[in-house]
Structure formats: structure tokens, C-alpha cells
matplotlib code that plots the C-alpha trace (Angstrom):
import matplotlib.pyplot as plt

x = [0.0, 2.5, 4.6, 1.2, 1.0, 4.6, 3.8, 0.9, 2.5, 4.9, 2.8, 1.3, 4.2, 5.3, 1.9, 2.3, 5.7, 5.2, 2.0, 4.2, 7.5, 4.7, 2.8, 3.9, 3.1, 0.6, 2.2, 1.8, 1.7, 2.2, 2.8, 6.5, 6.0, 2.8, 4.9, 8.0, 5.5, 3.1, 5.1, 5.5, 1.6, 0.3, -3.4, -5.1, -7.5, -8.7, -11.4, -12.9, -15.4, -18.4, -20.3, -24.2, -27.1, -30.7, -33.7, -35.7, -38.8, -41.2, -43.0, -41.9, -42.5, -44.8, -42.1, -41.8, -43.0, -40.9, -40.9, -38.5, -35.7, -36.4, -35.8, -33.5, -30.3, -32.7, -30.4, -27.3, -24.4, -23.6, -20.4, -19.9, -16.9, -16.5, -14.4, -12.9, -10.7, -8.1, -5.0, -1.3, 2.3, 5.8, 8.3, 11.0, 12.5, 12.3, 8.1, 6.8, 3.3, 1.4, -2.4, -5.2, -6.2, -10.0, -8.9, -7.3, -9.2, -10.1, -9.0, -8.4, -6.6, -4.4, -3.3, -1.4, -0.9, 2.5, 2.7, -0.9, -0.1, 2.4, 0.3, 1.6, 0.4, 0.8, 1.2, 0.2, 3.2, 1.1, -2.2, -3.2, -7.0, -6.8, -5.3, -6.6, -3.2, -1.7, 2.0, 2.3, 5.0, 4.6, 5.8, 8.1, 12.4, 11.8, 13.1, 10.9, 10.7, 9.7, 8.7, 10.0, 7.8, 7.7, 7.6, 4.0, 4.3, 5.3, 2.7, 0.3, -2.8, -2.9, -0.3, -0.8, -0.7, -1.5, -3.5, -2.8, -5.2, -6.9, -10.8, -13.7, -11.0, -9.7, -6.2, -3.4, -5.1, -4.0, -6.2, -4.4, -6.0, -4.7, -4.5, -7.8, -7.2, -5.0, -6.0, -9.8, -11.1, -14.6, -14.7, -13.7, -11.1, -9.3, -6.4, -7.4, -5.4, -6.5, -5.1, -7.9, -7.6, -9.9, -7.6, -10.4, -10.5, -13.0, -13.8, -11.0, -8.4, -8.4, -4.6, -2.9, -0.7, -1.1, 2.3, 3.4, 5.4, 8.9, 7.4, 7.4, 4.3, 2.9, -0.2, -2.7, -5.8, -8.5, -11.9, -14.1, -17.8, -20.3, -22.1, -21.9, -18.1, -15.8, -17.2, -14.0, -13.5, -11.1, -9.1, -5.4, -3.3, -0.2, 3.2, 4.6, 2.0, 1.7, 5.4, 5.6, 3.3, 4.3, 8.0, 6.5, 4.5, 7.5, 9.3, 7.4, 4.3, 2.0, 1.8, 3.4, 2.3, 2.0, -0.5, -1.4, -4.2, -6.8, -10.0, -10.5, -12.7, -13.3, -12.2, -15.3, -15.2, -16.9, -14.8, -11.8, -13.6, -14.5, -10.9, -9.5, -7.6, -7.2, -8.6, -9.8, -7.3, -6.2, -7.8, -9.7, -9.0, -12.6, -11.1, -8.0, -7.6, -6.6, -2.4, -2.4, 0.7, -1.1, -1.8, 1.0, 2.2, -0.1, -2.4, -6.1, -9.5, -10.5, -6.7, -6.3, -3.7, -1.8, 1.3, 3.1, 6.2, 6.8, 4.2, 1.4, -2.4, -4.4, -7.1, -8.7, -8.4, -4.6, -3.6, -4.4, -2.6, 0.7, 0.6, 0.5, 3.5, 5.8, 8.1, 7.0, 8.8, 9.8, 10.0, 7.9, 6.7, 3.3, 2.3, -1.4, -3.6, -4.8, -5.9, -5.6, -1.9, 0.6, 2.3, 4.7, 3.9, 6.7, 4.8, 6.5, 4.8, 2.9, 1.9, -1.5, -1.8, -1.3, -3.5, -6.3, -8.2, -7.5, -8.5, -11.9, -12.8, -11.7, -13.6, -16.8, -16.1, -16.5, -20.2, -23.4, -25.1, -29.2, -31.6, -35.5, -36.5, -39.8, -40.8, -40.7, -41.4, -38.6, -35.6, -31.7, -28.5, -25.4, -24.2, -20.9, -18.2, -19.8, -23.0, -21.1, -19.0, -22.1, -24.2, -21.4, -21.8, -19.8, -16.7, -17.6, -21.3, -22.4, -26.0, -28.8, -29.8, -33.9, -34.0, -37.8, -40.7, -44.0, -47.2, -48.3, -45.1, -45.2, -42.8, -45.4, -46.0, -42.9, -39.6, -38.7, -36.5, -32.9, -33.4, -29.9, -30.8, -28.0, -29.7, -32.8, -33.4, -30.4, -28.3, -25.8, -27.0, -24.0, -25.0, -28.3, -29.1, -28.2, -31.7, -33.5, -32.3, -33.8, -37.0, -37.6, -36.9, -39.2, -42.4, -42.4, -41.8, -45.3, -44.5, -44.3, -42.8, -39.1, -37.3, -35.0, -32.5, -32.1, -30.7, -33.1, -33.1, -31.9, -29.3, -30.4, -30.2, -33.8, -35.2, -39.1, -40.8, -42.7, -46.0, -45.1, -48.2]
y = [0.0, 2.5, 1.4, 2.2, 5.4, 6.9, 5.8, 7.9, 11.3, 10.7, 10.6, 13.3, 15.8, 14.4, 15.6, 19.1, 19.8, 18.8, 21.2, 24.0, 23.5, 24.0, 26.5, 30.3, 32.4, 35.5, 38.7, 41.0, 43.8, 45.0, 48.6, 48.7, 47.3, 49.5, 52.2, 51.0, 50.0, 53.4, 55.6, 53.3, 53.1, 56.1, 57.4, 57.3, 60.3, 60.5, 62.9, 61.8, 63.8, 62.1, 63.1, 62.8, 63.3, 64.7, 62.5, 64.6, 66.3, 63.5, 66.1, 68.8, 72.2, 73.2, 75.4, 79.0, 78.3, 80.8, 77.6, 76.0, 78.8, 78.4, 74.5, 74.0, 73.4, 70.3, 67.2, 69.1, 67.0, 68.2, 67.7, 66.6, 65.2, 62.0, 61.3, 58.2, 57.0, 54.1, 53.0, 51.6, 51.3, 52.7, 50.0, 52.2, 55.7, 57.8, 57.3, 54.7, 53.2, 50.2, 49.8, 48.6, 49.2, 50.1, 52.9, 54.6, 53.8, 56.7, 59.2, 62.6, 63.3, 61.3, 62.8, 60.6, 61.5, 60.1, 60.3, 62.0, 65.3, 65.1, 65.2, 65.0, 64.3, 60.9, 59.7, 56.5, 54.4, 51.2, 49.5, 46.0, 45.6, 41.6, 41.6, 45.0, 46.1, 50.0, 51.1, 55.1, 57.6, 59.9, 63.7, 64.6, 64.4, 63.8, 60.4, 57.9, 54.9, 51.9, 48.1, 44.9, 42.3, 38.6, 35.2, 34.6, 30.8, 30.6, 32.2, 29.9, 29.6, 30.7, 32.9, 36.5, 39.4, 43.2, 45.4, 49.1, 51.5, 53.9, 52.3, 55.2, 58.0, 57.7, 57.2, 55.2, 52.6, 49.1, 46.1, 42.6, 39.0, 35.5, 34.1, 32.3, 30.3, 30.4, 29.7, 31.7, 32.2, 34.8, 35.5, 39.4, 38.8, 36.9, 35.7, 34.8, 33.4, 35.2, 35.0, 35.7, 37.2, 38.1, 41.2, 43.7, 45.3, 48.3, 50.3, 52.5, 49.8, 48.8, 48.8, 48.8, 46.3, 42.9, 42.2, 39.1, 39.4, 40.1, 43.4, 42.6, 42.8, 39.3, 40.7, 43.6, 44.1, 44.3, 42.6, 42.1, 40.1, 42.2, 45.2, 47.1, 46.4, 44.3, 40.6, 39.2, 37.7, 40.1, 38.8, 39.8, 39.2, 37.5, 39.4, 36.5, 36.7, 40.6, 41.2, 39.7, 41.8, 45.3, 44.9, 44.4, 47.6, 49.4, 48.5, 48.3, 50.3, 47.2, 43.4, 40.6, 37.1, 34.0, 32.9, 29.3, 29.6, 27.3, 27.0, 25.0, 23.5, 21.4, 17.1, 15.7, 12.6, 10.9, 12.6, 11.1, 7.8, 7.8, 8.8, 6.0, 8.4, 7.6, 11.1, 14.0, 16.5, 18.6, 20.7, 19.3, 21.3, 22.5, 23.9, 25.6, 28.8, 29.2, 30.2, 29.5, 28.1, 25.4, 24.6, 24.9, 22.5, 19.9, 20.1, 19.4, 19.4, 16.8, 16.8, 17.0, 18.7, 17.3, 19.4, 23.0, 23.4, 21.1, 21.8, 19.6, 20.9, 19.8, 22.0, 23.7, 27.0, 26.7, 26.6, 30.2, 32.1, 29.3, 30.5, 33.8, 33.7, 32.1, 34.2, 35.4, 33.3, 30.3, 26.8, 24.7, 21.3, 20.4, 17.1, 15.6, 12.8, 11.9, 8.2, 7.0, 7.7, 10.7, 12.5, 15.3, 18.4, 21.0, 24.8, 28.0, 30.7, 33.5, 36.4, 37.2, 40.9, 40.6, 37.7, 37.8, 35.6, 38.5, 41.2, 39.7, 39.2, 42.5, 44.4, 42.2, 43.1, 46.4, 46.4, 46.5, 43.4, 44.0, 41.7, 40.8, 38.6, 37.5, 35.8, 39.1, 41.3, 43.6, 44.6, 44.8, 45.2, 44.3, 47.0, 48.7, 50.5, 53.7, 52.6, 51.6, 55.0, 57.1, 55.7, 55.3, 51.1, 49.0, 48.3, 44.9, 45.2, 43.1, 42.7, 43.7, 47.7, 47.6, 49.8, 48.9, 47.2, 46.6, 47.4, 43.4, 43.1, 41.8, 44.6, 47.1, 49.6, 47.4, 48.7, 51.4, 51.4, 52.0, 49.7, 47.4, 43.3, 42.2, 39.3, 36.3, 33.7, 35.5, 34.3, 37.0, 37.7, 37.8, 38.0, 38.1, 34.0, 33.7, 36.0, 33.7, 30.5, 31.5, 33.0, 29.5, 27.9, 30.3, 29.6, 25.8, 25.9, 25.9, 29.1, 31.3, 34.1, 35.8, 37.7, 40.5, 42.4, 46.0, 49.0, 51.8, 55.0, 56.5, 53.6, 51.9, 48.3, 46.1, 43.5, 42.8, 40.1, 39.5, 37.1, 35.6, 34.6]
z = [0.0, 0.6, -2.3, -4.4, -2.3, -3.7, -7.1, -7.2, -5.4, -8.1, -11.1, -9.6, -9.0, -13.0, -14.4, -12.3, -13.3, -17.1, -17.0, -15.6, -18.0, -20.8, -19.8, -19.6, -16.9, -17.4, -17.7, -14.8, -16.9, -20.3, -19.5, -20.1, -23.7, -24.7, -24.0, -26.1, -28.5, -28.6, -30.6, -33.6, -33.7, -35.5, -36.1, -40.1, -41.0, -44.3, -46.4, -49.6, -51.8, -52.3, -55.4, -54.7, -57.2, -55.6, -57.0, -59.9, -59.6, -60.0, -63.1, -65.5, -65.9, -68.9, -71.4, -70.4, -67.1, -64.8, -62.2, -64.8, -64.0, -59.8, -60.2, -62.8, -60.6, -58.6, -59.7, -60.5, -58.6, -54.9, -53.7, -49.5, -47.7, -45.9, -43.4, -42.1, -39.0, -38.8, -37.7, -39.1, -37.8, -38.6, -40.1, -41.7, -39.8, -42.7, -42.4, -44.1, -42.9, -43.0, -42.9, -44.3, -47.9, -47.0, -44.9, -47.4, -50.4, -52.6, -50.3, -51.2, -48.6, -45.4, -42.5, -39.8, -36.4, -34.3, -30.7, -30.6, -31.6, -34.6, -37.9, -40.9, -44.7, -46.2, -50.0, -50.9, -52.4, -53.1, -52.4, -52.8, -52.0, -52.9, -49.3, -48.1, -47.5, -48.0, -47.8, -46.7, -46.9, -44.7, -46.5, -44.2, -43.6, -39.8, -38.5, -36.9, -34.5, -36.4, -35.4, -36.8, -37.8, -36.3, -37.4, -37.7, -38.3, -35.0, -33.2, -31.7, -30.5, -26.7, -27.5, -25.4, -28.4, -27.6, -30.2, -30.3, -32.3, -33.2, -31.9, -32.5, -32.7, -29.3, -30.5, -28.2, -27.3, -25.7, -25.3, -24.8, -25.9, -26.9, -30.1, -30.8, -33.9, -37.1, -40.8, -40.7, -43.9, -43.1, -47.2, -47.2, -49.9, -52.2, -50.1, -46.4, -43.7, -40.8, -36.9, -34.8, -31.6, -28.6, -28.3, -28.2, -31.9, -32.9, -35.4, -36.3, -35.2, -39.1, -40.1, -37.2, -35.1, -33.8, -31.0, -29.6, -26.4, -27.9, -29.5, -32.8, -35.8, -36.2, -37.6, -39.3, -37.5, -40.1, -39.4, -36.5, -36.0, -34.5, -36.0, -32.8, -31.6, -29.9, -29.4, -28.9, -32.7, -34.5, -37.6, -38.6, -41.8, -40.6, -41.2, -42.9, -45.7, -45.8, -46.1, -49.1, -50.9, -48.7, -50.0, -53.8, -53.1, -51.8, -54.8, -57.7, -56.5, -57.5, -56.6, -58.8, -57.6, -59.1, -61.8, -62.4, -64.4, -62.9, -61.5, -58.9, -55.9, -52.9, -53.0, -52.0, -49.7, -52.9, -55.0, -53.6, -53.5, -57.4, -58.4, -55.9, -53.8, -50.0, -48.4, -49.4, -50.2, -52.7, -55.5, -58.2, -61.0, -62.7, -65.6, -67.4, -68.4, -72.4, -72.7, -69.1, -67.8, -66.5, -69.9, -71.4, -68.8, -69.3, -66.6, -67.3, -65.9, -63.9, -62.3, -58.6, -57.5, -54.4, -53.9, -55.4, -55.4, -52.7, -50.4, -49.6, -50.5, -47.8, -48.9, -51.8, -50.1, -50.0, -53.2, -54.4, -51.0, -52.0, -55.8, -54.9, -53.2, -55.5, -57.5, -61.0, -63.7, -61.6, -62.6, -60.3, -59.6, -59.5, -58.1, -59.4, -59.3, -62.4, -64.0, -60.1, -60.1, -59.0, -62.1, -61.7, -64.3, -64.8, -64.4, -65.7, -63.5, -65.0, -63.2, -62.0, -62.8, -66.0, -66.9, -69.2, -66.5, -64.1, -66.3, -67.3, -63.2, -62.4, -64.9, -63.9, -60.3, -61.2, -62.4, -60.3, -60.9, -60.7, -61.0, -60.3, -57.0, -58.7, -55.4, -53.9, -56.6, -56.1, -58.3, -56.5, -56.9, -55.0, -52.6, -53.3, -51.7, -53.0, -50.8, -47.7, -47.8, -48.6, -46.1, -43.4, -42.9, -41.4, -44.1, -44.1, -45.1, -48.0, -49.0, -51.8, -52.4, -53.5, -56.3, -57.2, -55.4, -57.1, -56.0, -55.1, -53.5, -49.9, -49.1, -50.4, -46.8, -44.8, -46.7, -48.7, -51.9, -51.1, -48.1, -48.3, -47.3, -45.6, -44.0, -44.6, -41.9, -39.6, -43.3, -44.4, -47.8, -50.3, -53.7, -55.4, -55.5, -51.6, -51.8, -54.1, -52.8, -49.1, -50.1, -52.1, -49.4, -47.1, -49.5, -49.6, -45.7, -44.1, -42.1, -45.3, -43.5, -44.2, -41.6, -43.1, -41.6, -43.4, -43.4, -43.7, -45.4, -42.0, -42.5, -38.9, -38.6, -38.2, -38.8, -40.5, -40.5, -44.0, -44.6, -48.2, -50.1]

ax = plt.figure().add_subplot(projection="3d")
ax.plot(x, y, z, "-o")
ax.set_aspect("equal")
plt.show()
């Protein structure tokens, strides 16, 4: 028994002293490196001139009425400025910034504020809004304190980080968190890899630094969940990943990243069972751009993809973020999985920005798509970021902008045109199908009633119930 006894205290003391060698101990403070840290962190201001149009007189003046002179200048163009708030961080002495692309955007002007009371005006040297990332040059010959970025492969989750921003204008402030989780994708833009954080992140803290414990940048605040602030799920690019394409904006102005020339999507567990493959993983290759590299190289639909240049595909989503980062130009292997067997294709990288496959999605990003719900009677089109500026939303607001409602509509009397959906069912409403697909689904349901969450004309937030028919 006592034998058994001294077995057991020393399993015990084992288990302690292994939970202890792996744990690290919470920080009494973080005052001494906020205040290291605070005068690298600067304060974003920007004004933009918004063009408006006032609606028309809904009837016309007979000629040589003297009415026609009074209201001739109703509809002419006003011009108003916006103003916006955000955040970045010095990495170079002579002044050069880093923030978010979305703060800066169309800007007509950037002022930056150091140390809370220094401001000074800002040029922008490069933008990339793939990754929502900005690079800044302060216009100035004063030297500065800048920050180093970290290793953000190695940050982990658990990890303590400290945010430092710019939240609702307040300017200078600290809020400390853990890492939540790596690898979030939340579908804001092209290339996501996100580290979230419970770090407290607000509006206005857009741009500005993520710091592990040593001090250094392992990440760029940009998105949060929750319309009305802080919930504790804020998302950061991770230095690793935005480094590359800052130093291609600080020398070239532009981004230059890889171009395969393939669409893909998801390995289906019956997918991988059809093409004999033991899991699934990898990218199955939908189709193949014309003059594409991947062409040229062999690769065809129907393909799977296992590894790039070395590097294992795991998921669909990797692949793009991994192409993106290989060098321009470079010779690369591609391992696939094609007639049940693994085959090794030789890809000469093109470059994305230049691609006729880029081009075309570009330019089609660019128009408003508008279309009929018949089920509701109503016309839309997509929001844009001349809607979310105008009407002051929250930059990550996507939706449908009611440009018509008919008479029999079940709207009729409950919403007005220029309402923006932005939800159906508590679903956030992303294109104009996401709105098609629900209501379908609302009128074979035997409820036959759709809850919407708006944005009214006053652009506030609520939600109506609608009786479908």
C-alpha cells in the first residue's frame, strides 16, 4: 500500500511539473511594452469627396414656365466630404506606414498623427485591395521609431498578443487578448489566412498592429464580427504573408504574384472515393484557363492537385494564397492525381496581374449586378463600396440595395427602396441568388414568413418580418 501510495505522489508531481514546463506564466503587466510600442503606432485620418445626385422632380414644368428657371439646378451634382478614421504602424525611420487598404481607399486626402499630436500628410506608395493592404510615406524628412515584424508561423494559438489602435478616434489605445485560432477564412477577400484574436479590436483599429510578447508585428488588424463592436473575434493578416506583398508595393508600387491559371474547388469525400484516392485533399481542377501556364504545362481538368512546389495541398483553399507567393517566372513542380496515379507536371509561373483571366474578373467586379427577386417582386442590386461609404456602414457590409418594389409586392408599406438586405433567416445575404435560394426555401416551408435584416433610409439596422403569399 505504501509502495502504491509513492507511485501515485509521483505521477502526480510528473503531471504538475510537465504542466508547468509548458505553460507560460501571465504577464503582470504589459505597461513597459505599450509604452516602447506606442510611438511606432500612428493614427489614419482620411477625407474623400463624395459626389451625390438629388432624386428629380417627379414632373416637368410646362415650357416658359418661370418655375422651370427656380428648379433648374434640382439634380445638379452636390459635392460633400467623408471622413474616415483608422489605424497603421511605422516600419521604416524615414516614415513609411502600413495599414489597411480600406482605410485609405479613394481618399483625397491622409493625414497621420504620431505620438498624438504630430500630424503630418501621407502619399500612398502602393495599395493592394486583394489583401486590403496599403503602404504610406509619410511627407516629411523627420526620423521615426519603427517596429519589426515577427515570425508569424510561430505564433500559436494561446499565445498573449496586444492590439494598439486607433478604436472610435480615441487614439493610443492598448487592449491585450490570446490568439484564438489560425488559418480563418470569413470570405472578405481573395487571399485569407487570418489570426484571430480576442484582443479587443473596434472600429478605427483597421490597419494597425497585432504584437506578440517580444514586441514585434505578427499581424494587421482588419476585421471584426459584430455590427456594434468588440465581441472578442477580431481577424489579422499575418506578417509572414503581408510582407511579401508590402515589400512588392515598396518597390514596384504594385503586386506581382503567381498565376497558375486554374480554377478549382473542394475534394469531396466521394470525390476522392470515385478517383481512388485515400482522403480527401487537394484541389480538383474545374477547368483551365486558355495560354495559361497550367496549360501549357499539361495540366487538365479533372486533375487533382496534391502538392506545389513542394508543399502539400491539404485544402482547396490553399492553393491560391501558395501560388500567390511564388516568384513570377519560376519553374515549379506540381504534383497531381490523375488516372488513379501521381504524375509530376513542370509549371513555368505567370503572373496574375497581368493575366487575361485576371482582367476579365476584375472588370466584372466592377459592375453593379441588378436583377428581379420574382418571389418578392422587387428589383436589387449588389451594394458597393460607394454605398457603404455614402451611407457610413460598417466596411464589411455586404447585402442587396432595392432599387424597385412593385405594388403586389409583400414589401409594399414594410420597406422602402434603397433599403440594403443584408440578412434572410439570420443568413448573411452575399449575392443576389443567396436572396433567391432562401425566399424559395421560405415559401415551400409551411411558415411562409421571411425575416430581413435591413438598413433603412436613416441607414439603422432592423429587422421585418414579411407574410409571403
Amino acid at each position: 500500500m505504501k509502495n502504491i501510495k509513492i507511485i501515485l505522489i509521483t505521477i502526480i508531481l510528473s503531471v504538475g511539473f510537465l504542466h508547468q514546463s509548458y505553460s507560460k506564466p501571465v504577464p503582470e503587466s504589459f505597461s513597459t511594452l505599450a509604452e516602447k510600442l506606442m510611438p511606432s503606432v500612428v493614427n489614419i485620418s482620411t477625407s474623400t469627396t463624395v459626389v451625390t445626385k438629388s432624386n428629380p422632380l417627379p414632373f416637368q414644368f410646362p415650357p416658359g414656365s418661370p418655375f422651370g428657371d427656380m428648379f433648374k439646378e434640382f439634380g445638379d451634382p452636390q459635392e460633400r466630404q467623408s471622413a474616415a478614421l483608422g489605424s497603421g504602424f511605422i516600419i521604416d525611420e524615414k516614415g513609411i506606414i502600413i495599414t489597411n487598404n480600406h482605410v485609405i481607399q479613394d481618399a483625397d486626402d491622409i493625414i497621420v498623427r504620431v505620438n498624438g499630436d504630430q500630424e503630418f500628410k501621407a502619399k500612398v506608395l502602393g495599395a493592394d485591395p486583394l489583401m486590403d493592404i496599403a503602404v504610406l510615406q509619410l511627407e516629411t524628412n523627420e526620423k521615426f521609431i519603427p517596429v519589426a515584424f515577427g515570425n508569424s508561423d510561430k505564433a500559436k494559438i494561446g499565445d498573449w498578443v496586444i492590439a494598439i489602435g486607433n478604436p472610435f478616434g480615441l487614439g493610443g489605445t492598448v487592449t491585450a487578448g490570446i490568439i484564438s485560432a489560425r488559418n480563418r477564412s470569413i470570405g472578405l477577400s481573395r487571399y485569407e489566412d487570418f489570426i484571430q484574436t480576442d484582443a479587443s479590436i473596434n472600429s478605427g483599429n483597421s490597419g494597425g498592429p497585432l504584437f506578440d510578447m517580444e514586441g514585434n508585428v505578427i499581424g494587421i488588424n482588419t476585421a471584426i464580427l459584430g455590427r456594434n463592436g468588440s465581441i472578442g473575434i477580431g481577424f489579422s493578416i499575418p506578417s509572414n504573408s503581408a510582407q511579401i506583398v508590402i515589400n512588392q508595393l515598396i518597390e514596384f508600387g504594385e503586386t506581382k504574384r503567381g498565376w497558375l491559371g486554374v480554377r478549382i474547388q473542394d475534394v469531396t469525400k466521394e470525390i476522392a472515393e470515385v478517383e481512388k484516392l485515400d482522403k480527401p485533399r487537394g484541389a480538383l481542377v474545374a477547368s483551365v484557363a486558355e495560354n495559361s501556364p497550367s496549360e501549357k504545362a499539361g495540366i487538365k481538368a479533372g486533375d487533382i492537385i496534391l502538392e506545389f512546389n513542394g508543399q502539400r495541398i491539404n485544402q482547396m483553399k490553399e492553393l491560391p494564397a501558395i501560388v500567390a507567393k511564388t516568384q513570377v517566372g519560376k519553374n515549379v513542380e506540381v504534383k497531381i492525381w490523375r488516372d488513379k496515379k501521381e504524375i509530376i507536371k513542370n509549371v513555368l509561373l505567370g503572373r496574375l496581374e497581368t493575366s487575361e483571366d485576371f482582367k476579365v474578373s476584375e472588370k466584372q467586379k466592377t459592375l453593379d449586378t441588378t436583377d428581379q427577386i420574382e418571389d418578392l417582386k422587387i428589383t436589387v442590386r449588389s451594394i458597393n463600396k460607394e454605398d457603404i461609404k455614402n451611407r457610413k456602414l460598417p466596411n464589411q457590409t455586404t447585402g442587396l440595395v432595392i432599387i424597385g418594389i412593385q405594388n403586389n409586392s409583400p414589401l409594399a408599406g414594410s420597406i422602402e427602396v434603397n433599403s440594403i438586405i443584408v440578412e434572410a433567416q439570420k443568413e448573411r445575404i452575399k449575392s443576389i441568388d443567396d436572396l433567391k435560394q432562401i425566399t424559395k426555401q421560405v415559401l415551400n416551408s409551411n411558415q411562409k414568413t421571411i425575416l430581413l435584416a435591413i438598413y433603412n433610409n436613416k441607414n439603422q439596422r432592423r429587422y421585418v418580418g414579411i407574410k409571403l403569399d
